[in-house]
N, C-alpha and C positions, 0 to 999 in steps of 0.2 A: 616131720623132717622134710624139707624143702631138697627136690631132686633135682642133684645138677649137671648141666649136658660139660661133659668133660672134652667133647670137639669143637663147645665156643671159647672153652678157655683155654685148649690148645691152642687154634687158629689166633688166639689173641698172643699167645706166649712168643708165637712164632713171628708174625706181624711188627709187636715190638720190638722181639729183637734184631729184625732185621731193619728197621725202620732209620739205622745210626746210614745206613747204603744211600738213603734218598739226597741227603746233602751232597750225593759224588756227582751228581748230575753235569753233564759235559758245559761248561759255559757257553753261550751261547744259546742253550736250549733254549729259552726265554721263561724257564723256570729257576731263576737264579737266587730266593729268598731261600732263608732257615723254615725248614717245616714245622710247623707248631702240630702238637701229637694229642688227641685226646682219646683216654679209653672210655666208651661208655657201658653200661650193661651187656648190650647186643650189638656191639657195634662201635669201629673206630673211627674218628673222624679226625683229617689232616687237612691244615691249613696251608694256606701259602700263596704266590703273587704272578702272574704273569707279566713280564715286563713285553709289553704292545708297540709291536714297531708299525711305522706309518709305511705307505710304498718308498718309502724317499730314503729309510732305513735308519729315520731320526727315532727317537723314545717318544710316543705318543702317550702312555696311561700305564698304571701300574694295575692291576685287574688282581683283587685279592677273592679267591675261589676255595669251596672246600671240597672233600672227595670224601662221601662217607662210604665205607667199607661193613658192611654185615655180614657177621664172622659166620654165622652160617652160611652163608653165599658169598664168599669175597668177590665173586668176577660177577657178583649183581652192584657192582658199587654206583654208584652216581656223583655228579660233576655238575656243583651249581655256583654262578658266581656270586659275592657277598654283596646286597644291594648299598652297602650304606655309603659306600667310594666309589660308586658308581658314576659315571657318565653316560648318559645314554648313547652318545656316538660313539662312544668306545666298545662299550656293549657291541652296538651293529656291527664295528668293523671286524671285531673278534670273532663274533659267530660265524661272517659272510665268509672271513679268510679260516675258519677251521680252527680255532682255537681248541674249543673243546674238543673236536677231533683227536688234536696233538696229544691233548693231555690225557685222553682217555687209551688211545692207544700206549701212553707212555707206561699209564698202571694199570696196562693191561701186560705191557711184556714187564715191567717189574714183580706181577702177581707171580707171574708163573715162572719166574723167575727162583721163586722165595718159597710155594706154596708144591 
């Protein structure tokens, strides 16, 4: 009989159901897409798009990133962007101005928000 850790299936229990909150996200944030939700074994992964403004404050790039969360360690999550829509100048401008900053601190106050 195969033993099973009953605080990654919580942690997951919990995660999804609080996961319907991520769409309230304030406009503007520049996290404006539908969250695509996947549960894996050991671990959630959440899609979704950064919409990249230029200095000028025009729409530059839509930057589509994932955040994968391991239910064992939620606040070990990580924040990578999806190479295949990539631009590479968009890439640089996002890192230089903090992007993933944004984001990481975003799921970081939503963690513990939920958890």
């Amino acid at each position: 009989m195969k033993d099973v850790d009953y605080s990654l299936n919580k942690n997951l229990e919990t995660l999804l159901d609080l996961c319907h909150g991520l769409d309230n996200i304030p406009h503007g944030s520049g996290i404006d897409d539908r969250w695509q939700i996947m549960a894996m074994p050991n671990m959630l992964v959440m899609q979704n798009a950064w919409h990249l403004l230029h200095d000028s404050g025009y729409y530059m790039d839509n930057l589509l990133f994932n955040v994968k969360i391991p239910l064992d360690r939620p606040h070990d999550f990580t924040v990578t962007f999806i190479s295949q829509r990539l631009h590479r100048n968009s890439v640089r401008y996002a890192c230089e101005h903090g992007v993933v900053d944004c984001i990481e601190q975003w799921m970081e106050e939503w963690l513990d928000s939920v958890l």
